[in-house]
mmJSON file of the N, C-alpha and C atoms, coordinates in Angstrom:
{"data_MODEL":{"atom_site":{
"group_PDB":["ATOM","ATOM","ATOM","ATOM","ATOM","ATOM","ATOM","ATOM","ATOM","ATOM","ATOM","ATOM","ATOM","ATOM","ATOM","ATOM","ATOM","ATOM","ATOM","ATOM","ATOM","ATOM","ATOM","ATOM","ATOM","ATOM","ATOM","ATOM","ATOM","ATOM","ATOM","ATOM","ATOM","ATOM","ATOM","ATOM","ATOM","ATOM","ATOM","ATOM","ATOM","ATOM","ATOM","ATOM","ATOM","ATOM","ATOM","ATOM","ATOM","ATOM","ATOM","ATOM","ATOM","ATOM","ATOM","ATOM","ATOM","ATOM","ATOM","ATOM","ATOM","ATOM","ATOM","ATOM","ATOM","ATOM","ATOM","ATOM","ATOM","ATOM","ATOM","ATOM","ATOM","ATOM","ATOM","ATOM","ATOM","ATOM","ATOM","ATOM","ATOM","ATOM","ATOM","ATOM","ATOM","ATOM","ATOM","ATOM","ATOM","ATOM","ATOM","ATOM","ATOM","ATOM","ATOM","ATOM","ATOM","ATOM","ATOM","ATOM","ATOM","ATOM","ATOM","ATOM","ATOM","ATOM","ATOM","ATOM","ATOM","ATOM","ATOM","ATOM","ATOM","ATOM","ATOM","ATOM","ATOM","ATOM","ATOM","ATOM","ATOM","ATOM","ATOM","ATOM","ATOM","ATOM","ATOM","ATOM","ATOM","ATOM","ATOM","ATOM","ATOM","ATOM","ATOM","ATOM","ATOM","ATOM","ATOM","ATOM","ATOM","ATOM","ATOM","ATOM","ATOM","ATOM","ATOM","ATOM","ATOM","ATOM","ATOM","ATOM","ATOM","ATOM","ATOM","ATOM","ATOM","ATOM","ATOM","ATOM","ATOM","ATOM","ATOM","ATOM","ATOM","ATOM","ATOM","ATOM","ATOM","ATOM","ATOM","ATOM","ATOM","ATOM","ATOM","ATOM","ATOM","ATOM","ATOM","ATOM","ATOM","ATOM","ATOM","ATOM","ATOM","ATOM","ATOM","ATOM","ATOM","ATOM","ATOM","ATOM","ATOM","ATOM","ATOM","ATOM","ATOM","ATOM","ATOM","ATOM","ATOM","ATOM","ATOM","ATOM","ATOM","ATOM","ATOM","ATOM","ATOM","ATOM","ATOM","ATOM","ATOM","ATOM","ATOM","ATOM","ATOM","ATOM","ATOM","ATOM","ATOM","ATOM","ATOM","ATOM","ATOM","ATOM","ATOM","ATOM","ATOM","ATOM","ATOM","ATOM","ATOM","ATOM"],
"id":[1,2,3,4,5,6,7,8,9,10,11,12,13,14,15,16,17,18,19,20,21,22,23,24,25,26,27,28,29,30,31,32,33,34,35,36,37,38,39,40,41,42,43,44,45,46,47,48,49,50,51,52,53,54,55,56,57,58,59,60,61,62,63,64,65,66,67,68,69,70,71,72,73,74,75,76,77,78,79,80,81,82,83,84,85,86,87,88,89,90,91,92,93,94,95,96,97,98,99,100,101,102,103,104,105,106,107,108,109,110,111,112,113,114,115,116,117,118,119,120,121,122,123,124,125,126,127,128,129,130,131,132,133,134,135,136,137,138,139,140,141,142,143,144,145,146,147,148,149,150,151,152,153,154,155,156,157,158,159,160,161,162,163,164,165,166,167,168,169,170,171,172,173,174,175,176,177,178,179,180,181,182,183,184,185,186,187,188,189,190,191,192,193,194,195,196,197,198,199,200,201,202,203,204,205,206,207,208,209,210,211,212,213,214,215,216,217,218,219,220,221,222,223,224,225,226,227,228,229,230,231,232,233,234],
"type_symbol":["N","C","C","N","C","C","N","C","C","N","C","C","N","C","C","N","C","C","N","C","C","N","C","C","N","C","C","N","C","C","N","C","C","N","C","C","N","C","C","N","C","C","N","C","C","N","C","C","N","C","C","N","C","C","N","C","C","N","C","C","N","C","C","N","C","C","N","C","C","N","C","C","N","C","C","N","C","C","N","C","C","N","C","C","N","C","C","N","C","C","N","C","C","N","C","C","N","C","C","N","C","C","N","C","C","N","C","C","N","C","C","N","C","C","N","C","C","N","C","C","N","C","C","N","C","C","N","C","C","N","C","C","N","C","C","N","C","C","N","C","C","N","C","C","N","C","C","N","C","C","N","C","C","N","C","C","N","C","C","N","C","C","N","C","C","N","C","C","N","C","C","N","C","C","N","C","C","N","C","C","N","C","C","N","C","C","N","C","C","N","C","C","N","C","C","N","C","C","N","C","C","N","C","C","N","C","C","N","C","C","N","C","C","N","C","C","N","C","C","N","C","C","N","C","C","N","C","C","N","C","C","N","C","C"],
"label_atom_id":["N","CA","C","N","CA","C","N","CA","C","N","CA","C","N","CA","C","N","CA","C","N","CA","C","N","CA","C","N","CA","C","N","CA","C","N","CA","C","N","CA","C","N","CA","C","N","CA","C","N","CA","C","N","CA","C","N","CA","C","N","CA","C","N","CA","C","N","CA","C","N","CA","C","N","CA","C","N","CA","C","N","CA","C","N","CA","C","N","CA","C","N","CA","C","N","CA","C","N","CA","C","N","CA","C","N","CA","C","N","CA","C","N","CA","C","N","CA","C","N","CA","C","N","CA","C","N","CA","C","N","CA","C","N","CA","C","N","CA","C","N","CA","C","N","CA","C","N","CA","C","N","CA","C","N","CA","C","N","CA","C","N","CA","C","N","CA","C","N","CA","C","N","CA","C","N","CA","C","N","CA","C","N","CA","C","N","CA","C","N","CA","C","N","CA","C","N","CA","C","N","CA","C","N","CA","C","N","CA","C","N","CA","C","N","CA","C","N","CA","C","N","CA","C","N","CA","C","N","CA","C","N","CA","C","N","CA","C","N","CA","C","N","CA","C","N","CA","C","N","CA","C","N","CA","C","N","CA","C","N","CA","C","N","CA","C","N","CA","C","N","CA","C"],
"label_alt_id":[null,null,null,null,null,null,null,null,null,null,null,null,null,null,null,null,null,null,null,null,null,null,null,null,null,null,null,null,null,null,null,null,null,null,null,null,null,null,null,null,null,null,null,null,null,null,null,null,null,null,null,null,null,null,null,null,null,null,null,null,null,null,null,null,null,null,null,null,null,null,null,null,null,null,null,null,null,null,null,null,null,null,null,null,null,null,null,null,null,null,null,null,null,null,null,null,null,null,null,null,null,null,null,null,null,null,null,null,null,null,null,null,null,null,null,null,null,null,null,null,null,null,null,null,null,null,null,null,null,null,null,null,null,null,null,null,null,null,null,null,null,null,null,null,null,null,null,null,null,null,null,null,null,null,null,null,null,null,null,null,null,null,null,null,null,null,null,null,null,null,null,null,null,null,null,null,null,null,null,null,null,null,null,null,null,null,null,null,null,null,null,null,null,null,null,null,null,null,null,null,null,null,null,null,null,null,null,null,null,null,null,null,null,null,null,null,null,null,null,null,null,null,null,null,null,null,null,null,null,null,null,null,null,null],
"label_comp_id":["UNK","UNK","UNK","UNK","UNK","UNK","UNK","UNK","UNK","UNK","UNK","UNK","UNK","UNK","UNK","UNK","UNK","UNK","UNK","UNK","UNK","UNK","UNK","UNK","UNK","UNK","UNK","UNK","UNK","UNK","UNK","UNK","UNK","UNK","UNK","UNK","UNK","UNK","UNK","UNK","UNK","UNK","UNK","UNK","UNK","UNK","UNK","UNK","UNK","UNK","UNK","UNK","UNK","UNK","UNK","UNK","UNK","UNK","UNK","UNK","UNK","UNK","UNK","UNK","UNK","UNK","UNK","UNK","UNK","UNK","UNK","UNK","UNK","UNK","UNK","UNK","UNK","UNK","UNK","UNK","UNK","UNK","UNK","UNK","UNK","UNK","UNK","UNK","UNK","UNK","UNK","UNK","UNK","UNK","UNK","UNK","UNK","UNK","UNK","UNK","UNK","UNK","UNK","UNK","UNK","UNK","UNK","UNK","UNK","UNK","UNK","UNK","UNK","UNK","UNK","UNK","UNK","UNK","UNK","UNK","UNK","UNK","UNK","UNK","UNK","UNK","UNK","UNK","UNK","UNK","UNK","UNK","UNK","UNK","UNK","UNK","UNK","UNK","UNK","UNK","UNK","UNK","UNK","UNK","UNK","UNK","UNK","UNK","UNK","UNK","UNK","UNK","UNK","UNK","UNK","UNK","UNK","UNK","UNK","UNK","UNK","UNK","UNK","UNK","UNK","UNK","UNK","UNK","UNK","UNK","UNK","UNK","UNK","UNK","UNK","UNK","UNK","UNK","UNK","UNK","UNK","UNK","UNK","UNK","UNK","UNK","UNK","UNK","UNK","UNK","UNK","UNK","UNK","UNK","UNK","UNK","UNK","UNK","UNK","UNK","UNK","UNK","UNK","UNK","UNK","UNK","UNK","UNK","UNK","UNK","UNK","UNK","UNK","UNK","UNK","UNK","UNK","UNK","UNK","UNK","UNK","UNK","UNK","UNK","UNK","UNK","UNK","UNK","UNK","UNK","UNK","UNK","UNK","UNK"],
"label_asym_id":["A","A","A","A","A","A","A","A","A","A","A","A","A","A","A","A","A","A","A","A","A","A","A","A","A","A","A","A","A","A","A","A","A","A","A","A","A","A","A","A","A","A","A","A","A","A","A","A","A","A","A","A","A","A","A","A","A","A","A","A","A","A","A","A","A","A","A","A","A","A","A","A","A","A","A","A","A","A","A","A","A","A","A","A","A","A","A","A","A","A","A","A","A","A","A","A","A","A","A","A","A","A","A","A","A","A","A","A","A","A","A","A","A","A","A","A","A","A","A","A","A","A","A","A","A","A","A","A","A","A","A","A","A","A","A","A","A","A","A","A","A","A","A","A","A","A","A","A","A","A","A","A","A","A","A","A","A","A","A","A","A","A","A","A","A","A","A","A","A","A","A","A","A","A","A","A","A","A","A","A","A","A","A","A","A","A","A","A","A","A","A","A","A","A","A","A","A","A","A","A","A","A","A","A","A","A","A","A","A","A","A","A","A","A","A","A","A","A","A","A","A","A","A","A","A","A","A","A","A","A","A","A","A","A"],
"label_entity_id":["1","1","1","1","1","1","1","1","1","1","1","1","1","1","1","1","1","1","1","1","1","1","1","1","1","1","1","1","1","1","1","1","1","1","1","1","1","1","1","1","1","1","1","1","1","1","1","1","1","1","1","1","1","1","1","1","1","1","1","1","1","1","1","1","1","1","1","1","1","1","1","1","1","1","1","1","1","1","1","1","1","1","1","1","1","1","1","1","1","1","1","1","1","1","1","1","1","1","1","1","1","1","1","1","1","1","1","1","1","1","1","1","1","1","1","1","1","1","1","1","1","1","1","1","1","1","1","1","1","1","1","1","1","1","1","1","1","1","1","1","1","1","1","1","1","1","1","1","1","1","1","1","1","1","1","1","1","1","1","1","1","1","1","1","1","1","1","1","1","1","1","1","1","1","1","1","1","1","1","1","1","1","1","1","1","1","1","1","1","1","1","1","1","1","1","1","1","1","1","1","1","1","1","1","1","1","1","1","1","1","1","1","1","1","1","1","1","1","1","1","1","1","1","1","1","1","1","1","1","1","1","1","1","1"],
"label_seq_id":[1,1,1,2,2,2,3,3,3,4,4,4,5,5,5,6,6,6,7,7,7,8,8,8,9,9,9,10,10,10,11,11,11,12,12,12,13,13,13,14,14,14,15,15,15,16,16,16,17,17,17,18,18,18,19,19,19,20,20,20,21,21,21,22,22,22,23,23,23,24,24,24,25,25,25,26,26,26,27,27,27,28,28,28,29,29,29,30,30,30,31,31,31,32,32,32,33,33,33,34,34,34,35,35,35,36,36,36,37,37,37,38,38,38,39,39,39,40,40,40,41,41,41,42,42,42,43,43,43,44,44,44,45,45,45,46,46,46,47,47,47,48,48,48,49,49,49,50,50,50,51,51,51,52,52,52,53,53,53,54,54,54,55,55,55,56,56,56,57,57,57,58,58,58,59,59,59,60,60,60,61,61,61,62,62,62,63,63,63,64,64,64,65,65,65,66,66,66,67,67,67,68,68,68,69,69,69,70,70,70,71,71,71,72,72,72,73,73,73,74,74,74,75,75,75,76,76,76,77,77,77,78,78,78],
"pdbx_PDB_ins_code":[null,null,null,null,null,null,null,null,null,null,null,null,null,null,null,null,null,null,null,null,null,null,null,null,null,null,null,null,null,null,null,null,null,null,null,null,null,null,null,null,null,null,null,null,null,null,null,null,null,null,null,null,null,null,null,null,null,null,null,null,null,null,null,null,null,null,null,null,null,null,null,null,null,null,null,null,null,null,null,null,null,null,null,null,null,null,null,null,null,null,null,null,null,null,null,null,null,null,null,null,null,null,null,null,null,null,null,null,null,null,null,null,null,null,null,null,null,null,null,null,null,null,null,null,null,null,null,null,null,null,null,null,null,null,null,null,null,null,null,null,null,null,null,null,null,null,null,null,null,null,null,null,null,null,null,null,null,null,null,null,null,null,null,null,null,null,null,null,null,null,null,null,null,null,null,null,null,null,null,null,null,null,null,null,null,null,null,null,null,null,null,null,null,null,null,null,null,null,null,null,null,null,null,null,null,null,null,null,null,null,null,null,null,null,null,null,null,null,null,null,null,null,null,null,null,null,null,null,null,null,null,null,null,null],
"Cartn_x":[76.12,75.88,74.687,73.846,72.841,73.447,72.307,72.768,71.91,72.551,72.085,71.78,70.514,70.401,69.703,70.258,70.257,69.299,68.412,67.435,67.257,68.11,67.972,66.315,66.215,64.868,65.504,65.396,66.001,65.376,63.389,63.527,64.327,64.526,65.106,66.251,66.798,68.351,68.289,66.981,67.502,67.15,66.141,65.632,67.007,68.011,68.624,70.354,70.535,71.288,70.808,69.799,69.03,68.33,68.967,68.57,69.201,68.64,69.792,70.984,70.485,71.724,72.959,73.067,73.619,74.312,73.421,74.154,74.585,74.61,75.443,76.828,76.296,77.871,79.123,78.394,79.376,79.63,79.213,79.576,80.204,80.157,81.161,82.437,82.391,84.176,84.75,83.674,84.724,84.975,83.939,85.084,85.688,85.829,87.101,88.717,88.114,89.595,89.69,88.823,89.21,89.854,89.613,90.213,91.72,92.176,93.244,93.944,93.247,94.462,94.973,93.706,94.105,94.094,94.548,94.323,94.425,93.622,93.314,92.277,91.888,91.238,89.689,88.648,87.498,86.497,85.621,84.641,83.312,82.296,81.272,80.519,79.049,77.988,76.682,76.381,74.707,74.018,72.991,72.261,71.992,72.412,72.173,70.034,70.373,68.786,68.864,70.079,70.263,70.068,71.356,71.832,72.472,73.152,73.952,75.501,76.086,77.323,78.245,79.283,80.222,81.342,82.337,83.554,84.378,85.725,86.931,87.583,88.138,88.772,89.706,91.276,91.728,91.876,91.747,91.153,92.463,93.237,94.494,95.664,96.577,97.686,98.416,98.516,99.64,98.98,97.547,96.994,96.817,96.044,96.575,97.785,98.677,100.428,100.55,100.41,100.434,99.505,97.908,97.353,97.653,98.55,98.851,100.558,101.29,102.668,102.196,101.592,101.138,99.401,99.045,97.874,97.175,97.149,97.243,96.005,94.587,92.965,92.614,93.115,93.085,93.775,94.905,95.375,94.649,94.393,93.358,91.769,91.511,89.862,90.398,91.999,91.652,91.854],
"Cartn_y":[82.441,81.489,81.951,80.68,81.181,81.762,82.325,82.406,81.845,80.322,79.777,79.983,79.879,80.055,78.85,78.658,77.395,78.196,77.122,78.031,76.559,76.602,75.934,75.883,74.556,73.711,73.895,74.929,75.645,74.563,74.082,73.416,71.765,71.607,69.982,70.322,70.931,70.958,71.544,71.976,71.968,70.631,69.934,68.274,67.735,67.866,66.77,67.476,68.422,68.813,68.039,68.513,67.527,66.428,65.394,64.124,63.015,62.164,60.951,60.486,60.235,59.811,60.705,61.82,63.17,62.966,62.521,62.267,61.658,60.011,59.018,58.955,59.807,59.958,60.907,61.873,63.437,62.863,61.644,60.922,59.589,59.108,58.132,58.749,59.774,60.542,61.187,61.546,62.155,61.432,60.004,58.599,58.081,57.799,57.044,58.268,59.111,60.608,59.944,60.573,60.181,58.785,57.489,56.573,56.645,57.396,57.182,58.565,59.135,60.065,59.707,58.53,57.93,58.81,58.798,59.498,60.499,61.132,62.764,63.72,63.025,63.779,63.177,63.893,63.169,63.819,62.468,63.472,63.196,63.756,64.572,64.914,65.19,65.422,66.195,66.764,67.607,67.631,67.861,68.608,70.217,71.144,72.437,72.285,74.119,74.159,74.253,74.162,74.279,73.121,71.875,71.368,70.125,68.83,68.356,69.021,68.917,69.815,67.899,67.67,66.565,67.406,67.194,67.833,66.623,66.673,66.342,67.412,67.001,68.005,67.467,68.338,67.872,67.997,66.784,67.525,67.756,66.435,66.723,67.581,67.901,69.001,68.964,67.118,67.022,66.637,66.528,66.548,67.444,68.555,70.037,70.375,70.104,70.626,69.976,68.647,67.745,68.336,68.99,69.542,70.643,71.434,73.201,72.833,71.744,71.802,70.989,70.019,69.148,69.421,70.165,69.649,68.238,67.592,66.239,65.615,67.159,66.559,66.751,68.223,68.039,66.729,66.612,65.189,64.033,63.965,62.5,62.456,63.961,63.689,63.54,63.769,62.999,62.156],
"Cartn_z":[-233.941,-232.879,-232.048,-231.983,-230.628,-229.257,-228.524,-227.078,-226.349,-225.518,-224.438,-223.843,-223.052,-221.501,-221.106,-219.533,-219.158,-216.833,-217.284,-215.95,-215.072,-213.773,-213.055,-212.322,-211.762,-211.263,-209.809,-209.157,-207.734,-206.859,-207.106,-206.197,-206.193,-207.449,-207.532,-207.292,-207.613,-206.642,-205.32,-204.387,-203.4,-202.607,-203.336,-203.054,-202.934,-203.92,-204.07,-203.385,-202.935,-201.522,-200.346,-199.844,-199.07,-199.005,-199.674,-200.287,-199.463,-198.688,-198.684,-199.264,-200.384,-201.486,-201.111,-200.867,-200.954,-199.836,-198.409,-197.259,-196.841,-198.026,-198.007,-198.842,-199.826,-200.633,-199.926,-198.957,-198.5,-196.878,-196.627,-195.5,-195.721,-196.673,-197.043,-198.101,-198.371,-198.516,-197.03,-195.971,-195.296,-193.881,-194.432,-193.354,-193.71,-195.257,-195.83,-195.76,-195.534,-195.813,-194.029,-193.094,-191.917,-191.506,-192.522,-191.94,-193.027,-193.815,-194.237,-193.287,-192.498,-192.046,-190.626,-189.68,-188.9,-187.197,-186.389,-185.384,-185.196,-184.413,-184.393,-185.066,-186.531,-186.946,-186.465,-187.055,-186.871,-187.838,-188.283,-189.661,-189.201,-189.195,-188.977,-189.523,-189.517,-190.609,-190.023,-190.947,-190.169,-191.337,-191.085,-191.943,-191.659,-192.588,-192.43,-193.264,-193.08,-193.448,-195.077,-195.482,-197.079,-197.295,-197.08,-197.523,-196.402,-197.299,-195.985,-195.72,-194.951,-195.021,-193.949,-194.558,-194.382,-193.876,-192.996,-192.536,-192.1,-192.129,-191.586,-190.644,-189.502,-188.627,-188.012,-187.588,-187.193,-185.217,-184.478,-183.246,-182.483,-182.329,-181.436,-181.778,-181.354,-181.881,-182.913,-182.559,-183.461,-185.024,-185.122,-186.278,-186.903,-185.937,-186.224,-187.102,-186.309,-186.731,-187.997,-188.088,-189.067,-190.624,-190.301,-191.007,-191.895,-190.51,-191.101,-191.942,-191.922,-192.619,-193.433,-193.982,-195.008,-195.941,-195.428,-196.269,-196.254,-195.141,-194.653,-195.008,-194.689,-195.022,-196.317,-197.104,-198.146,-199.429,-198.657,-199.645,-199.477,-198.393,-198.392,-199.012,-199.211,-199.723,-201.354,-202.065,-202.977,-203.755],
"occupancy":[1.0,1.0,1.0,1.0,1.0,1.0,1.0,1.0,1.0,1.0,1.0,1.0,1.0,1.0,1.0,1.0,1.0,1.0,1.0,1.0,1.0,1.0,1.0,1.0,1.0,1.0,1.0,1.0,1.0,1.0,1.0,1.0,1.0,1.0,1.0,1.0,1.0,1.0,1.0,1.0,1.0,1.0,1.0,1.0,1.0,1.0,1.0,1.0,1.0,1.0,1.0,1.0,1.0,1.0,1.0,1.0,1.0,1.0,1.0,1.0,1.0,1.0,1.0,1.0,1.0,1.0,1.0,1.0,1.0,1.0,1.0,1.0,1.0,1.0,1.0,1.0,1.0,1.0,1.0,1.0,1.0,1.0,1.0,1.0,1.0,1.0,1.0,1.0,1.0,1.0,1.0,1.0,1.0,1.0,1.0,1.0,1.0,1.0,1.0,1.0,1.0,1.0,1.0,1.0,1.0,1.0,1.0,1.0,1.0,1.0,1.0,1.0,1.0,1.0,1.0,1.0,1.0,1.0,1.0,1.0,1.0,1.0,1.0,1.0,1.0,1.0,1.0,1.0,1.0,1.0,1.0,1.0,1.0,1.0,1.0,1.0,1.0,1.0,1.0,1.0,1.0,1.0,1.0,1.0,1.0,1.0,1.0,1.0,1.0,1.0,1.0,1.0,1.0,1.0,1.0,1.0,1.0,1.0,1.0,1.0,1.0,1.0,1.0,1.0,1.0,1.0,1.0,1.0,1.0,1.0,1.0,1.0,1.0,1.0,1.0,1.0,1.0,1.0,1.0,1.0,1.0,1.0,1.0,1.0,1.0,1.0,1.0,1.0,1.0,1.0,1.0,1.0,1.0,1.0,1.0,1.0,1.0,1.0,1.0,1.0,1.0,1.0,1.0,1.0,1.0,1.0,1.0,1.0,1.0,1.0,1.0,1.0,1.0,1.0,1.0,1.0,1.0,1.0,1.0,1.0,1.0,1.0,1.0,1.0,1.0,1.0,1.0,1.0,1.0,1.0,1.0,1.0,1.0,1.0],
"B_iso_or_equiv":[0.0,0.0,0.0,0.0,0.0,0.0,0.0,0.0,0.0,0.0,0.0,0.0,0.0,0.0,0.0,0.0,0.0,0.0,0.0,0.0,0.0,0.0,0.0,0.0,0.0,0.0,0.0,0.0,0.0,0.0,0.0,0.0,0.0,0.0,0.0,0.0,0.0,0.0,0.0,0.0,0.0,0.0,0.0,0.0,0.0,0.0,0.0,0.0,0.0,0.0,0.0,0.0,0.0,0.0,0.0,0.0,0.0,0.0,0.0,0.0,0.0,0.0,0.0,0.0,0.0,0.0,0.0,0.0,0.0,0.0,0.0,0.0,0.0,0.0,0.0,0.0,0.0,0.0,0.0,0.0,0.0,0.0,0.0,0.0,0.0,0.0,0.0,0.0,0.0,0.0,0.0,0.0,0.0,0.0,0.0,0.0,0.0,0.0,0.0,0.0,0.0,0.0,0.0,0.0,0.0,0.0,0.0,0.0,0.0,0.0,0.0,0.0,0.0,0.0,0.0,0.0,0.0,0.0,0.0,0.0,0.0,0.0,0.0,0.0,0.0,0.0,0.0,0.0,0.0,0.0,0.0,0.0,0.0,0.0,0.0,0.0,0.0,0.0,0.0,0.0,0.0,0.0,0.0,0.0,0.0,0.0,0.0,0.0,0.0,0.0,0.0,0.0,0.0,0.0,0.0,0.0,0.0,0.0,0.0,0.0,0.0,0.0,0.0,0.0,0.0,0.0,0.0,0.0,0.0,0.0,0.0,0.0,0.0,0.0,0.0,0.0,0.0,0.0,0.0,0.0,0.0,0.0,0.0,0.0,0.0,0.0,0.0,0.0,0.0,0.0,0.0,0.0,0.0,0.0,0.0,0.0,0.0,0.0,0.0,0.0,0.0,0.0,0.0,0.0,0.0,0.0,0.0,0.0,0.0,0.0,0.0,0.0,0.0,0.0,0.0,0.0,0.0,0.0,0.0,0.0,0.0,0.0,0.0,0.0,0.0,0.0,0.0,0.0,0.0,0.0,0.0,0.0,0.0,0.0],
"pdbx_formal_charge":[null,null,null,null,null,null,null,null,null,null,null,null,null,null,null,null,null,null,null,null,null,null,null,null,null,null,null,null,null,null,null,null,null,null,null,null,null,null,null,null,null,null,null,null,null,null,null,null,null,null,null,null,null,null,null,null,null,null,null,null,null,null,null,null,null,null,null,null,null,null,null,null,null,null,null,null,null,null,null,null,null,null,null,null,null,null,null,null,null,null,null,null,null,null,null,null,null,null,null,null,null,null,null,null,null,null,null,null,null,null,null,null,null,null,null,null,null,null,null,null,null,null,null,null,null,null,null,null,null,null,null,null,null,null,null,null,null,null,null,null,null,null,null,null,null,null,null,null,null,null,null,null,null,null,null,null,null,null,null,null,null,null,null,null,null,null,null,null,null,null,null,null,null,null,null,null,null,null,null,null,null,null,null,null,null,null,null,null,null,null,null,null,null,null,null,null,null,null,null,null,null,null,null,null,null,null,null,null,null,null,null,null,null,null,null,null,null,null,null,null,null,null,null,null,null,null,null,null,null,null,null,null,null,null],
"auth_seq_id":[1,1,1,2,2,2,3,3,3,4,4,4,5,5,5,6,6,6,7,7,7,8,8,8,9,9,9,10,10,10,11,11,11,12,12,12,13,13,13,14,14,14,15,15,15,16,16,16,17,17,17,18,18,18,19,19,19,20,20,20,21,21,21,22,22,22,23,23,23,24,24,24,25,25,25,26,26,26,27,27,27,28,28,28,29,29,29,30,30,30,31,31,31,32,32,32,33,33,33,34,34,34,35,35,35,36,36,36,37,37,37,38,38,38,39,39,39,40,40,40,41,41,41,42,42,42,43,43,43,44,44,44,45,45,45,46,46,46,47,47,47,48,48,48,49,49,49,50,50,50,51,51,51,52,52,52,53,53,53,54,54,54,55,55,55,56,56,56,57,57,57,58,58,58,59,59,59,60,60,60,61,61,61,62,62,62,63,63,63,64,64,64,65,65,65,66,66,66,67,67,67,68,68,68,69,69,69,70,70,70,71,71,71,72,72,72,73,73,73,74,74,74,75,75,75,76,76,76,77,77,77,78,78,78],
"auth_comp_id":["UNK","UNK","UNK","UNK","UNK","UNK","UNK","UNK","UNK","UNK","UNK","UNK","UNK","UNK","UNK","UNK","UNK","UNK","UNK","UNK","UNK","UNK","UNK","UNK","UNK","UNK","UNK","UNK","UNK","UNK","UNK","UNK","UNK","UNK","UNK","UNK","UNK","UNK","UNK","UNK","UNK","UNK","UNK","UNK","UNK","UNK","UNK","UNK","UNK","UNK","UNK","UNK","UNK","UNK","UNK","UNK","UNK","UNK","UNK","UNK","UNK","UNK","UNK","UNK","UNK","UNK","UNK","UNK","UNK","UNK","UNK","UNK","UNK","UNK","UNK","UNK","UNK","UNK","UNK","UNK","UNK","UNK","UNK","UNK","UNK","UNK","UNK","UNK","UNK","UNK","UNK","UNK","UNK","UNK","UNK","UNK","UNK","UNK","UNK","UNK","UNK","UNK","UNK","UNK","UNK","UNK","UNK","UNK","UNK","UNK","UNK","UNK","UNK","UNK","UNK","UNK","UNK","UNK","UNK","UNK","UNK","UNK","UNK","UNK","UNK","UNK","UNK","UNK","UNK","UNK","UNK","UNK","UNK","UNK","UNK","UNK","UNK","UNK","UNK","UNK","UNK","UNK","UNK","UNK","UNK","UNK","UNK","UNK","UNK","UNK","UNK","UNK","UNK","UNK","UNK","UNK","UNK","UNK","UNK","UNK","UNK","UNK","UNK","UNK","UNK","UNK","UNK","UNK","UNK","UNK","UNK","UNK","UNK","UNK","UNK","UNK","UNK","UNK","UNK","UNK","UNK","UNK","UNK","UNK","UNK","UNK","UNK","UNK","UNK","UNK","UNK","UNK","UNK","UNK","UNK","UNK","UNK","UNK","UNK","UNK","UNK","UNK","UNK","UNK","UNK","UNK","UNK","UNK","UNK","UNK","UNK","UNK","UNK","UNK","UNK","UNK","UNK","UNK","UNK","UNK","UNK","UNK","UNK","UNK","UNK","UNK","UNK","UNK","UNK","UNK","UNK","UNK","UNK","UNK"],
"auth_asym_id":["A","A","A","A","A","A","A","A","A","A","A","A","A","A","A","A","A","A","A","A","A","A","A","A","A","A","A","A","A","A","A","A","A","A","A","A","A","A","A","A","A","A","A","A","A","A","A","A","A","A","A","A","A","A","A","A","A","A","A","A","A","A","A","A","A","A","A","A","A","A","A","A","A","A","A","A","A","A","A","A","A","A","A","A","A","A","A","A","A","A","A","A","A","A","A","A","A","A","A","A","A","A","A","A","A","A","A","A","A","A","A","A","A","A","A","A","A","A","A","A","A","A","A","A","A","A","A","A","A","A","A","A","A","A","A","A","A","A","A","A","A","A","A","A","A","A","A","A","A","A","A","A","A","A","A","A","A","A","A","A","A","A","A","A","A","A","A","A","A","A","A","A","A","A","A","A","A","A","A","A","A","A","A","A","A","A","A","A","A","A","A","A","A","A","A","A","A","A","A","A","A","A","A","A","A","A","A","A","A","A","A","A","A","A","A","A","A","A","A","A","A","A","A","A","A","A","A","A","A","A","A","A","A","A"],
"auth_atom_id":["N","CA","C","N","CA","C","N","CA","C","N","CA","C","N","CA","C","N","CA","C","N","CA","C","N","CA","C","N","CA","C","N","CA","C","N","CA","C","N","CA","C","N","CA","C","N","CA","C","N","CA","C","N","CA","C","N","CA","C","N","CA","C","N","CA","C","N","CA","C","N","CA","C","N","CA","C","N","CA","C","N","CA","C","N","CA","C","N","CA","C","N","CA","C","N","CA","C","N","CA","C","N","CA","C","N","CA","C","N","CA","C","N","CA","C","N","CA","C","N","CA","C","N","CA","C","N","CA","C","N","CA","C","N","CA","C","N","CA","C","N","CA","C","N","CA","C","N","CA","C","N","CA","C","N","CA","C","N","CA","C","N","CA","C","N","CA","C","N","CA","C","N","CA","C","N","CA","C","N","CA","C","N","CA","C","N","CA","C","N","CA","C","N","CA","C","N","CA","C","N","CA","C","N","CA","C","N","CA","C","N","CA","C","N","CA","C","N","CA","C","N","CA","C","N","CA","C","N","CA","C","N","CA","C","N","CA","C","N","CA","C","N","CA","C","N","CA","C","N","CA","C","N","CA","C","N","CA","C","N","CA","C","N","CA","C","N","CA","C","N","CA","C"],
"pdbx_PDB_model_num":[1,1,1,1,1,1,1,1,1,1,1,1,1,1,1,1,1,1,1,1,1,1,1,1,1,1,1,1,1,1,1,1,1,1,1,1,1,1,1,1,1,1,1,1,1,1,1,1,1,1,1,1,1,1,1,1,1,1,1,1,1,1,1,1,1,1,1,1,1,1,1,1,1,1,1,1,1,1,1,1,1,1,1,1,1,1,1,1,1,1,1,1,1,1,1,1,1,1,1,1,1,1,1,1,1,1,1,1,1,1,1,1,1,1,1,1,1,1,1,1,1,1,1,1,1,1,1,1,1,1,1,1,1,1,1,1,1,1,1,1,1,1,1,1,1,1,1,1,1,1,1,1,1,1,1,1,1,1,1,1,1,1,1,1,1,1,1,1,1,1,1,1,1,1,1,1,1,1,1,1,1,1,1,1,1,1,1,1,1,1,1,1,1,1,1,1,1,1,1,1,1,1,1,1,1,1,1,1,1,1,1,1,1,1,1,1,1,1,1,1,1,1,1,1,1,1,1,1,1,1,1,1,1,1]
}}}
């Protein structure tokens, strides 16, 4: 058998971390997770200097509480 090697295009993947497309797809999963988990949590977006970075959080207590005995954000992103 041959041996593969496979050599990433570092700068096209860091284009396409920081791409629109990128910050429409990682912001439309973590408002649809936020609207199925409903009050308390809240989702959020930046751009880092890498990349875009998307979050869900839970802010009030009882989303919190709700978060740490269920897995509540992880089940909804999937």
């Amino acid at each position: 058998m041959s041996k593969v090697t496979i050599k990433l295009n570092r700068k096209g993947v860091r284009q396409l971390l920081q791409s629109p497309e990128m910050e429409n797809a990682l912001t439309g999963i973590a408002f649809a997770a936020q609207n199925r988990l409903g009050e308390g949590y809240k989702a959020s977006y930046y751009k880092a200097s890498t990349r875009v970075v998307a979050k869900v959080s839970a802010e009030s207590p009882a989303a919190r509480k709700e978060n740490a005995d269920t897995n509540s954000i992880l089940k909804a992103l999937k």
